[in-house]
C-alpha positions as CSV (number, residue, x, y, z in Angstrom):
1,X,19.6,-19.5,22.2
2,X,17.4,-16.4,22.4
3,X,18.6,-14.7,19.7
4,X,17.7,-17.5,17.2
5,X,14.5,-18.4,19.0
6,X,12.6,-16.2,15.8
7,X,13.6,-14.8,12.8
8,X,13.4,-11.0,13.5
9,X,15.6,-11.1,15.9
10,X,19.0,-11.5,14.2
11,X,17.8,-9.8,11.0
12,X,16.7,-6.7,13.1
13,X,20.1,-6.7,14.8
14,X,22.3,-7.3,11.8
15,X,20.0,-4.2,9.9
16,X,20.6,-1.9,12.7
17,X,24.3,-2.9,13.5
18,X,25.5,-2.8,9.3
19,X,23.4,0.4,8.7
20,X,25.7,2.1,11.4
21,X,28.6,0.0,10.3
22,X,27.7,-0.1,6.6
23,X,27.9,3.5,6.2
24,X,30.3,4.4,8.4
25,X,32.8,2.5,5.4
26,X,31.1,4.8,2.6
27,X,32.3,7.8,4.7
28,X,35.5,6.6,5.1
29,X,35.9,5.8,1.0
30,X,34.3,9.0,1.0
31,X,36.8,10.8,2.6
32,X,39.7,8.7,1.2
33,X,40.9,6.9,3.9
34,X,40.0,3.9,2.9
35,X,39.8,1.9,-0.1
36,X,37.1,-0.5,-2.4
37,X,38.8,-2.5,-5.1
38,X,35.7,-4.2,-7.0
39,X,36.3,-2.9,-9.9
40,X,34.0,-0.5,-10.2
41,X,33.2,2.7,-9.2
42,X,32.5,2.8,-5.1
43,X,29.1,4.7,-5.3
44,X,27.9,1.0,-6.9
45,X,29.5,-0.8,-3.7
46,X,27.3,1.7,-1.5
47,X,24.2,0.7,-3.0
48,X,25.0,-2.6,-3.3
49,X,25.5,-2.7,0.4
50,X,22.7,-0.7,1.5
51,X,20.4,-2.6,-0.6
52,X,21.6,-6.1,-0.6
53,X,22.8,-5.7,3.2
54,X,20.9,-3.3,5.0
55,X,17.4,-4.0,3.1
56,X,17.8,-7.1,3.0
57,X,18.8,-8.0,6.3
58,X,15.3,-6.3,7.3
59,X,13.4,-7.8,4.4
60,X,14.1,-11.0,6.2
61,X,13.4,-10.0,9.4
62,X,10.1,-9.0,8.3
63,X,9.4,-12.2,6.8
64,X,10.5,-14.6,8.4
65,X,8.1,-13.1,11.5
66,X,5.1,-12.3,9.1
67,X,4.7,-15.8,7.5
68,X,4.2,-17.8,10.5
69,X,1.5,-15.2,11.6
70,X,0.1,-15.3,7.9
71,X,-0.3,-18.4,8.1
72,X,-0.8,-19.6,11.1
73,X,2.4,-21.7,11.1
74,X,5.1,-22.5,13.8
75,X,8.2,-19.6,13.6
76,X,11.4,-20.2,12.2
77,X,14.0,-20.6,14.5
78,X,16.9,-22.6,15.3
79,X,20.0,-23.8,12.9
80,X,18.6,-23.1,9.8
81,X,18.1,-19.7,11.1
82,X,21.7,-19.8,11.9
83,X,22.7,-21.1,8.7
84,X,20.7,-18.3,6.9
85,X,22.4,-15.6,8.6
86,X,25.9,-17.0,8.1
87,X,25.0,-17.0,4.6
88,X,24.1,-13.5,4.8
89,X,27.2,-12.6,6.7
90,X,29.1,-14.2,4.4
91,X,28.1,-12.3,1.3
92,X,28.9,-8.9,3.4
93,X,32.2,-10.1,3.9
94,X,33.2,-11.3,0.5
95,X,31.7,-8.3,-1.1
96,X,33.6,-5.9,1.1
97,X,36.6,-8.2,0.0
98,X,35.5,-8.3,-3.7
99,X,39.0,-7.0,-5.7
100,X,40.9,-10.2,-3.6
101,X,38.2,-12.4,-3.9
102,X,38.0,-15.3,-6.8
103,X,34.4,-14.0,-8.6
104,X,33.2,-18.0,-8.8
105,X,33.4,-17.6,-4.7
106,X,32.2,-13.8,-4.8
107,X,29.2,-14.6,-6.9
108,X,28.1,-18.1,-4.8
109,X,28.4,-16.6,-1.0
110,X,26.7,-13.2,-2.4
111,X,24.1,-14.8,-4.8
112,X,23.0,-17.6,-2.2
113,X,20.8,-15.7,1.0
114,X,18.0,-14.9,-1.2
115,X,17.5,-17.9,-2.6
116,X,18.0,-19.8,0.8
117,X,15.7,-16.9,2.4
118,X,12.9,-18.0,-0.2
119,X,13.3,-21.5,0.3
120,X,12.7,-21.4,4.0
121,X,9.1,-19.3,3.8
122,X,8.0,-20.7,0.5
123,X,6.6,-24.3,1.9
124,X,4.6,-22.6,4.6
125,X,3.2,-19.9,2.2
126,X,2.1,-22.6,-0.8
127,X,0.9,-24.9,1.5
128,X,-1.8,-22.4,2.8
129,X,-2.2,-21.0,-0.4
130,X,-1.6,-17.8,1.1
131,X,-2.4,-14.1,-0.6
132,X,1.4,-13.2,0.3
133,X,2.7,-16.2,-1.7
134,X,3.3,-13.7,-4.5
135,X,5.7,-11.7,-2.0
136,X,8.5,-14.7,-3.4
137,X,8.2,-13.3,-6.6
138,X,9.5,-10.2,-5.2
139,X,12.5,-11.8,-3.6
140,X,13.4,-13.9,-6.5
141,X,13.4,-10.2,-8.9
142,X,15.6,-8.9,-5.7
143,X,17.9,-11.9,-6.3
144,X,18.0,-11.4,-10.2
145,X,18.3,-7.6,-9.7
146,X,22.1,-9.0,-7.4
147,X,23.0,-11.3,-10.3
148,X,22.8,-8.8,-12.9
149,X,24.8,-6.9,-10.9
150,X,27.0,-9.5,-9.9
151,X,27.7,-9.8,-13.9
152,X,28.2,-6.2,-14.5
153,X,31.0,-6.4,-11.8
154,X,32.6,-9.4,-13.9
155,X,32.7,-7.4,-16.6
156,X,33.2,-4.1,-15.5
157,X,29.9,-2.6,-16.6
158,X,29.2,0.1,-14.5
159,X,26.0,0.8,-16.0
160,X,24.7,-2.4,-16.3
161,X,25.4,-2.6,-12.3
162,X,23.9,0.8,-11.9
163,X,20.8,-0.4,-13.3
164,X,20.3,-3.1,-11.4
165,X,20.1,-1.3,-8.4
166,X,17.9,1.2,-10.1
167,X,15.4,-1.5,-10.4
168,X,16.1,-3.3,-6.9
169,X,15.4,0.0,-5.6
170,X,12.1,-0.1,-7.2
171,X,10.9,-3.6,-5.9
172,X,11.7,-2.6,-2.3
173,X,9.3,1.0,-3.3
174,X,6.7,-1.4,-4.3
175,X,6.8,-3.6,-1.1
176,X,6.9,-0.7,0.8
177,X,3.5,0.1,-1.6
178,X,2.3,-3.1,-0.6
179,X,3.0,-3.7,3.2
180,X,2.9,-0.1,3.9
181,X,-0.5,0.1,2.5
182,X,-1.7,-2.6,5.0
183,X,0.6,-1.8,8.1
184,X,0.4,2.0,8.3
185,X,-3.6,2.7,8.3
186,X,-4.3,-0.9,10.5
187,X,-1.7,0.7,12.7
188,X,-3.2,4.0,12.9
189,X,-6.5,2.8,13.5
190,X,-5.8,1.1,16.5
191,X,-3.6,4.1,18.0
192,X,-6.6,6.5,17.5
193,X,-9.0,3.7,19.2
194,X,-7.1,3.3,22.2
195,X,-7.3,7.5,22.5
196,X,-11.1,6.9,21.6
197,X,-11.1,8.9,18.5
198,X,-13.5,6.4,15.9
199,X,-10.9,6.4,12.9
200,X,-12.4,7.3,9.8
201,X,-10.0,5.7,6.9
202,X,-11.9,4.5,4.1
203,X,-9.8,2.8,1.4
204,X,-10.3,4.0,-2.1
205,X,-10.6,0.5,-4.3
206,X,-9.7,2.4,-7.5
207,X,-6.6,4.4,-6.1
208,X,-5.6,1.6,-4.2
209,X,-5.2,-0.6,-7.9
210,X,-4.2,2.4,-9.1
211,X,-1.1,3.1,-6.7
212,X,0.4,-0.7,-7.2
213,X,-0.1,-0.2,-11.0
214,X,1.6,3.1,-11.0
215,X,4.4,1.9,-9.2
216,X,4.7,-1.1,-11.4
217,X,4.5,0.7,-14.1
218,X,7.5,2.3,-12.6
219,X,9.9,-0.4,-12.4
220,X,8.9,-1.7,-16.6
221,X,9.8,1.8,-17.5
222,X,13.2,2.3,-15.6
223,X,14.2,-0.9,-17.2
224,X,12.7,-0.6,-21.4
225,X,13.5,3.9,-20.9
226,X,15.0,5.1,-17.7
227,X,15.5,8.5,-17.2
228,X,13.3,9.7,-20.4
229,X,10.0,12.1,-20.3
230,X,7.8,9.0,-20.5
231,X,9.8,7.7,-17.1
232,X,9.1,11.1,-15.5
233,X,5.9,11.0,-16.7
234,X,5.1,7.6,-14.8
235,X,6.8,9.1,-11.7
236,X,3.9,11.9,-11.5
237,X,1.3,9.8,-11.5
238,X,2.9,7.6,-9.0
239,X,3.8,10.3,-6.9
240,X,0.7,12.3,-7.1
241,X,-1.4,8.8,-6.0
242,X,0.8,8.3,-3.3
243,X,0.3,11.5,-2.1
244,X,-3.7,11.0,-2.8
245,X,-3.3,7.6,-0.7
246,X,-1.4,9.0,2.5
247,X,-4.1,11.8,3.0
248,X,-6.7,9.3,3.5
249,X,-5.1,8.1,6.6
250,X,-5.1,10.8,9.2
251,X,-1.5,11.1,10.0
252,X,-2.1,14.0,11.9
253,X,-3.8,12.6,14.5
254,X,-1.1,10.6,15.8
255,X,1.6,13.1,16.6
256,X,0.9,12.2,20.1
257,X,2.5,8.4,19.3
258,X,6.1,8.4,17.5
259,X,5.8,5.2,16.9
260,X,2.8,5.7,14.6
261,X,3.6,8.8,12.9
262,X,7.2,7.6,11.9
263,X,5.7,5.3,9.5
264,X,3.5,8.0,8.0
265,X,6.4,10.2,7.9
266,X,8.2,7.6,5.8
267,X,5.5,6.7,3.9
268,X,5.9,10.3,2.7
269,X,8.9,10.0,1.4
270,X,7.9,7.9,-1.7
271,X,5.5,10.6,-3.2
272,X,8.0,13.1,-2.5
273,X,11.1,11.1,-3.6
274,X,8.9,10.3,-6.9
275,X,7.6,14.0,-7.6
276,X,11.5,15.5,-7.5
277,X,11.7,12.6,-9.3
278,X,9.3,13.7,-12.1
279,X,10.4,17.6,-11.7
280,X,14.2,16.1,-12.8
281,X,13.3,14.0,-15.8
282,X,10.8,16.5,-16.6
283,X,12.4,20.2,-15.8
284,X,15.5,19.4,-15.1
285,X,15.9,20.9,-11.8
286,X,19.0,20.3,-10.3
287,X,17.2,21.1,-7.1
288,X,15.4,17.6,-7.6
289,X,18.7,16.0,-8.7
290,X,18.9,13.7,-5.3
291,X,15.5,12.1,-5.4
292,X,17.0,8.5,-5.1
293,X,18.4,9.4,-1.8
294,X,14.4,10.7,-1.1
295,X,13.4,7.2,-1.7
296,X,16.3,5.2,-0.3
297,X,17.6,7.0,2.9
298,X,14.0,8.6,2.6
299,X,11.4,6.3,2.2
300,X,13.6,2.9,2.4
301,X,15.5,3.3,5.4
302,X,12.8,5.2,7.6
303,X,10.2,2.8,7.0
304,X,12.6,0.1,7.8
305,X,13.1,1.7,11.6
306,X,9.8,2.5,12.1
307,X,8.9,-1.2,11.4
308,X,11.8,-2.6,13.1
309,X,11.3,-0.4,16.5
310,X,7.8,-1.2,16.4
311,X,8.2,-5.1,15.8
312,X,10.6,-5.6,18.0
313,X,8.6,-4.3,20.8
314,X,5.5,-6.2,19.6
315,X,7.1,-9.9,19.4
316,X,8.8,-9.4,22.8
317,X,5.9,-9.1,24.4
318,X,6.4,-5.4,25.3
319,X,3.9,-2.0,25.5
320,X,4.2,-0.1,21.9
321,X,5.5,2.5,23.1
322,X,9.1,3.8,22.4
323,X,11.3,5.5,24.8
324,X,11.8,9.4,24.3
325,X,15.6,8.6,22.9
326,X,13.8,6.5,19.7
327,X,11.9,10.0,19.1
328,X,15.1,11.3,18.6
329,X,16.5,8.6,16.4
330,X,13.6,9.0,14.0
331,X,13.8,13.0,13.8
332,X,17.7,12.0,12.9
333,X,16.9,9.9,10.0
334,X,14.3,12.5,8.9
335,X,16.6,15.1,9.3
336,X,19.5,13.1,7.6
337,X,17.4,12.1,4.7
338,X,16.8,15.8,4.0
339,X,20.3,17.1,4.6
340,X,20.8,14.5,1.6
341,X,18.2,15.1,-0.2
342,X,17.7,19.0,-0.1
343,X,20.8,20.5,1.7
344,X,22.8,20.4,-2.1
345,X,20.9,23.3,-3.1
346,X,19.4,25.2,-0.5
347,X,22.6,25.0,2.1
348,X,25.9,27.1,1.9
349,X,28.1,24.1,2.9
350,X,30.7,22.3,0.4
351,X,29.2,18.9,-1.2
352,X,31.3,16.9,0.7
353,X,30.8,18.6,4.1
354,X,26.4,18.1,3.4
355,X,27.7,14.1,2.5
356,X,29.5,14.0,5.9
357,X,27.0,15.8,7.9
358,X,24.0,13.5,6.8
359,X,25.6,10.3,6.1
360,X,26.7,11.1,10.6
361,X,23.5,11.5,11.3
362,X,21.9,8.8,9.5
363,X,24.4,6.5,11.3
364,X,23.8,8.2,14.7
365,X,20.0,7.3,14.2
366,X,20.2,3.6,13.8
367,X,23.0,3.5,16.4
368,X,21.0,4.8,18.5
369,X,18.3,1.8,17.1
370,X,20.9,-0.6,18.3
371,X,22.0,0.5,21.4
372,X,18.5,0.4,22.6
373,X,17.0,-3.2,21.1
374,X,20.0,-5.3,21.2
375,X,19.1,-6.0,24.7
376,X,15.6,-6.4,23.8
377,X,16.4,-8.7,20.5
378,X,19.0,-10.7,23.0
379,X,16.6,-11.6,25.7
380,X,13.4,-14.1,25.9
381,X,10.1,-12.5,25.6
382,X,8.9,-10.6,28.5
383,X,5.6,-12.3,28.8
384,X,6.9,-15.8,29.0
385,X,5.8,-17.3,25.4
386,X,8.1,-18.6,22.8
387,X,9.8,-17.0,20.6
């Protein structure tokens, strides 16, 4: 079957399909019509859900297409890619279900995908003794990051759970550090050789080092003092070095090609989501009070579609090129993320009415996302190969 012939494809489709579906629950809770009974308070459930749903579901997609070409190893495919996305369908629907749900069956159908999701890339990547094999340890925090929370819904710890997403948050802002530093000037540079400009992006060895240091930095400090001067302080450097790194890769030179500048416009969510994260820690600006949403409906989610629209293209065989309506869907999520982020305190609307407004668009964006590549994750490759 097509759609299990390689591992992006029913990861990219479940991402794009629960973001719309995902969120469209939130609103609903939102609004009252419809209920959560976890046992704790639902703003928990809709991180949870975009984390350890949405994210995840595109984490996997990623991988499980990136290792075999890391390594030069046949794709995964087949019934244990079935089996791995019935376990991740199964934790959605348990933990949607979580107040009628016995926790011991909760805690084993949620807890189980990331585990399962390492154990199917981890032979390949120690066996070549690749340089991503460290990329597990990043899934296995994700997956203790769920259990903590998974314990602070036992006991009704709102905080505890609360910080666990705090730091899941942060792993996914460092593999966006990581992957994004490789993926978004490679990318570039080939866009601006095919319009024969020479690209000129020169990596920095000591601001690269010094970016992944400051972000992990980041993620020790959320844990041992969040949300105390020294945690702000950390957030400055991070953001300021993010900044530092994006300008050093000609973004504005591929306005001609949505599909390239999308990922720098995401990109630039991190060292914006990080400096209002600074400026609330710091000055308390209530202007800056929404900086998660900068770096998870910001940075999160729009690197995720720019990845997903390009990949998807890519490993069907197709031109990478997106149609005109995917240039709208990206200017939606953009839009969206800074209704969220911004529209609080510059925009005379009521809090709820800016919620409504940005959590619609953010859904019509990744609709849209769906409604175009489900045909194209659905059927074989256009040039013939496998996969």
């Amino acid at each position: 079957m097509t759609l299990f012939a390689y591992g992006f494809r029913p990861f990219f489709l479940l991402a794009g399909w629960f973001a719309v579906v995902g969120l469209g629950g939130w609103l609903l809770i939102f609004q009252g019509r419809m209920t959560w009974s976890g046992g704790l308070p639902v703003t928990l459930w809709h991180g949870h859900e975009m984390l350890f749903g949405f994210v995840t579901a595109a984490i996997a997609g990623f991988m499980l297409t990136a290792v075999p070409s890391w390594t030069g190893t046949r794709g995964f495919g087949g019934w244990p890619l079935v089996a791995l996305v019935a376990l991740w369908l199964a934790g959605r629907v348990v933990f949607a279900m979580a107040g009628s749900v016995p926790y011991g069956i909760l805690a084993v159908l949620e807890l189980t995908f990331l585990p399962a999701l390492a154990a199917m890339i981890a032979p390949a990547l120690l066996r070549s003794r690749n340089r991503n094999t460290k990329l597990l340890l990043v899934l296995l925090a994700l997956w203790a990051a769920d259990v903590v929370f998974m314990t602070g819904l036992r006991r009704g710890d709102a905080a505890l759970s609360g910080a666990s997403l705090t730091f899941a948050l942060n792993l996914v802002l460092l593999l966006i550090t990581v992957i994004g530093g490789r993926i978004v000037p490679a990318f570039t540079a080939n866009a601006l050789r095919q319009r024969s400009h020479e690209p000129i992006l020169r990596a920095v060895p000591w601001l690269e080092r010094l970016v992944i240091l400051a972000m992990v930095a980041l993620l020790v400090i959320d844990v041992v003092l969040p949300m105390t001067t020294w945690a702000g302080v950390i957030a400055v450097l991070a953001g300021l070095a993010q900044a530092a790194r994006l300008s050093r890769w000609n973004g504005q030179h591929t306005l001609a090609e949505p599909i390239v500048w999308i990922l720098h416009l995401a990109y630039a969510w991190l060292p914006v989501g990080l400096l209002l994260k600074a400026a609330f820690l710091l000055g308390g600006f209530s202007w800056a009070a929404f900086w998660m949403h900068a770096l998870g409906a910001g940075a999160t989610a729009t690197m995720i579609l720019a990845v997903m629209s390009r990949a998807s293209l890519g490993h069907t065989g197709r031109e990478l090129r997106v149609p005109p309506i995917m240039t709208v869907s990206y200017l939606m999520v953009t839009l969206a993320a800074a209704l969220r982020v911004f529209g609080p305190a510059v925009l005379p609307f009521a809090y709820g009415q800016l919620i409504t407004i940005a959590g619609l668009l953010w859904m019509a964006s990744f609709l849209v996302f769906a409604l175009v590549y489900t045909p194209i994750l659905l059927r074989p490759r256009v040039d013939g190969k496998p996969g």
